[in-house]
Residue frames as qw, qx, qy, qz and C-alpha x, y, z in Angstrom:
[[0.000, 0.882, 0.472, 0.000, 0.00, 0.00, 0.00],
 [0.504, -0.586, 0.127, 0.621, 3.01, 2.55, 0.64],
 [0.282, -0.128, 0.648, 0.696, 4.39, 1.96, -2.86],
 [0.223, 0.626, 0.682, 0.306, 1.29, 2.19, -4.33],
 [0.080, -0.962, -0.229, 0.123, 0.18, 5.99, -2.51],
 [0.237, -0.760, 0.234, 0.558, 3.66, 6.88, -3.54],
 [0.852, 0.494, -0.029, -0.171, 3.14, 5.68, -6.78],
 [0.122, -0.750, 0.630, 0.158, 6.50, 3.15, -6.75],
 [0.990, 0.010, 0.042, -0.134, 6.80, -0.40, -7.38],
 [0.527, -0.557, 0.632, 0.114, 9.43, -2.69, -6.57],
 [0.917, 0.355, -0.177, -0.042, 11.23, -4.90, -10.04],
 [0.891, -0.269, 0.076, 0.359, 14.49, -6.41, -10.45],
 [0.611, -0.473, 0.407, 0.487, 17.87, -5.23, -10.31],
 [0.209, -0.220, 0.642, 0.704, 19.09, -6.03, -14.16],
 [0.226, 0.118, 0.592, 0.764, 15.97, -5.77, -16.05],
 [0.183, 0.084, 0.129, -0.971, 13.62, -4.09, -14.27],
 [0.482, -0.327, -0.747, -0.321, 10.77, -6.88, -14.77],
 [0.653, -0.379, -0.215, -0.619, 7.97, -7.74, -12.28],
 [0.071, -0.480, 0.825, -0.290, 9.44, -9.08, -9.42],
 [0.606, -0.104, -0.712, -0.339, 8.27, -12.81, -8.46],
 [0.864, -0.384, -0.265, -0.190, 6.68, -14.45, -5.64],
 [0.869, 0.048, -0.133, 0.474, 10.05, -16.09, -4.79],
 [0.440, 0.241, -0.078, 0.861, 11.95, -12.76, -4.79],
 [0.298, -0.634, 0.018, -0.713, 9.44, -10.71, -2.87],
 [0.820, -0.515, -0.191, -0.159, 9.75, -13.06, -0.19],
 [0.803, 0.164, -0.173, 0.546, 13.27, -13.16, -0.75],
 [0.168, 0.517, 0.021, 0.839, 13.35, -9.21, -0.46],
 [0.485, -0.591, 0.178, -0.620, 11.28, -9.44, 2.61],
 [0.828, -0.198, -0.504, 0.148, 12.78, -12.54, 4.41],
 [0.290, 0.159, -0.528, 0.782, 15.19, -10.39, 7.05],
 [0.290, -0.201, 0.335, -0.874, 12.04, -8.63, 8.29],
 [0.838, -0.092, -0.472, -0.256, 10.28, -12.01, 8.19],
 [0.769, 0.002, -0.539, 0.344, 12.90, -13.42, 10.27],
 [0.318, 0.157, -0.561, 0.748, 13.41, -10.92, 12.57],
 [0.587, -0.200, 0.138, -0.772, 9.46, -10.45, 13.71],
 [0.844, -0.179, -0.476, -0.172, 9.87, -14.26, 13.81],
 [0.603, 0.156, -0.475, 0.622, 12.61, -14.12, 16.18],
 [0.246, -0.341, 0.252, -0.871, 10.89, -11.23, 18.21],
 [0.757, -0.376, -0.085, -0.527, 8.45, -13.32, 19.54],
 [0.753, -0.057, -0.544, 0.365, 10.93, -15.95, 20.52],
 [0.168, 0.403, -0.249, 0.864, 12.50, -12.77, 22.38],
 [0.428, -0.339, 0.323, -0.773, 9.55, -11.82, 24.51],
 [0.896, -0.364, -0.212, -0.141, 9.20, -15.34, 25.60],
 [0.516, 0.066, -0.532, 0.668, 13.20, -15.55, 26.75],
 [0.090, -0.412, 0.361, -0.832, 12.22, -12.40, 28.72],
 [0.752, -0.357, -0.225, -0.507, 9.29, -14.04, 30.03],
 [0.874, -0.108, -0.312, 0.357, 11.41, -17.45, 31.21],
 [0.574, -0.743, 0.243, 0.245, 14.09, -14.83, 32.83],
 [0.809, -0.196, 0.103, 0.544, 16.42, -15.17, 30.34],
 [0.138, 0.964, -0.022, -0.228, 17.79, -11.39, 29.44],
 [0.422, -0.458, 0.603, 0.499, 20.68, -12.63, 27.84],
 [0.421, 0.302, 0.823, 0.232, 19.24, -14.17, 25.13],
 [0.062, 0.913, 0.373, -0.155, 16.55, -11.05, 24.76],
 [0.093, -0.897, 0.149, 0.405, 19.17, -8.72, 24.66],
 [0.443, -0.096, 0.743, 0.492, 21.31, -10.74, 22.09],
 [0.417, 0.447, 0.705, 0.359, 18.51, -10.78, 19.62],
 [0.165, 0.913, 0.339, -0.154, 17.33, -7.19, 20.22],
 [0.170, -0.751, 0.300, 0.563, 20.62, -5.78, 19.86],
 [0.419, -0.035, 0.788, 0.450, 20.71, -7.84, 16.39],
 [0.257, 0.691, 0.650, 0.185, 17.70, -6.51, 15.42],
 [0.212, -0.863, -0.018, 0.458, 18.95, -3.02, 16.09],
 [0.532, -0.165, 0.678, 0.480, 21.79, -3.94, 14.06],
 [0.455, 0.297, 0.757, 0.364, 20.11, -4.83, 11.27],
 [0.226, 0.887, 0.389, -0.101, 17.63, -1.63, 10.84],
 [0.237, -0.802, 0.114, 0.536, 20.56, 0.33, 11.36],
 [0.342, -0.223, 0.773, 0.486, 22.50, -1.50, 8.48],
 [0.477, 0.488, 0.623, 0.381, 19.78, -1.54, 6.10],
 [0.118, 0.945, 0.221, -0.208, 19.12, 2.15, 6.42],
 [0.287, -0.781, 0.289, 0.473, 22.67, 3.14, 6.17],
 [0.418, 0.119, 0.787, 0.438, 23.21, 0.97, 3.26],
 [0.117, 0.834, 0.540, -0.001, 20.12, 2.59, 1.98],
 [0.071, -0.886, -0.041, 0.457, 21.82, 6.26, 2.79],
 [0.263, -0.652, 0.551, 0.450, 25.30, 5.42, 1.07],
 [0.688, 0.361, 0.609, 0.157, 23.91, 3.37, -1.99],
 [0.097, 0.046, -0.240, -0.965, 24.58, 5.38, -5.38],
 [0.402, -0.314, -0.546, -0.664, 21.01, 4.15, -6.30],
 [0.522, -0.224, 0.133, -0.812, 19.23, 4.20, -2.91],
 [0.811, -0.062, -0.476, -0.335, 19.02, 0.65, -2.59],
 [0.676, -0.455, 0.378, -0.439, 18.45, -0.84, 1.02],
 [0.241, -0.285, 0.916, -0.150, 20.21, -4.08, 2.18],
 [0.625, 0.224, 0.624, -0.411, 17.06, -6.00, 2.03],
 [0.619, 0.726, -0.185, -0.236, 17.19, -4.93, -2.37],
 [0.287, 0.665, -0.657, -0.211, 20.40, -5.79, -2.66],
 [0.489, -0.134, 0.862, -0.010, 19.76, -9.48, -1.53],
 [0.575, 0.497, 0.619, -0.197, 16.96, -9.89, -3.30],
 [0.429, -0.142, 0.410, 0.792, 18.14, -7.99, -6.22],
 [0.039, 0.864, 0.489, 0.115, 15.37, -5.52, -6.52],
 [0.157, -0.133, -0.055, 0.977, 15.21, -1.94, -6.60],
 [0.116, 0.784, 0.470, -0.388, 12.02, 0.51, -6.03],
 [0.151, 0.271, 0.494, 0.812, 11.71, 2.65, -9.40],
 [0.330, 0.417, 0.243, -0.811, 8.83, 5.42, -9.73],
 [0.402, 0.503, 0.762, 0.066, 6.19, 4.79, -11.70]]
């Protein structure tokens, strides 16, 4: 919905096609994985263990930081999360 009200859309990398199934999941798998992993999290805290908790949040910290910056310092603007997946957000 984002992309859409900013009129963007997300294709690939080298020819700028219609990204697939496969590659949008690809392109969203870190923030898959790390809202899977969050819920592990707020059961360690639960059990007592704040090691563990703090391990993953600071990883998840990590990561935002790292996709943004990656994101800042790209020449084309393209966010960790693109460059796995080998997408890039174009304007419509």
């Amino acid at each position: 919905p984002g992309k859409s009200l900013m009129r963007c859309r997300v294709v690939t990398s080298i020819r700028e096609d219609k990204i697939s199934f496969r590659v949008a999941i690809a392109r969203e798998s870190p923030w898959i994985a790390l809202g899977i992993v969050g819920v592990f999290e707020e059961n360690w805290a639960r059990l007592q263990m704040p090691s563990v908790a703090e391990i993953i949040s600071y990883a998840t910290s990590v990561w935002i930081v790292a996709d943004m910056l990656v994101a800042v310092f790209h020449p084309k603007r393209r966010a960790l999360h693109d460059l796995i997946a080998g997408t890039v957000t174009v304007k419509e």
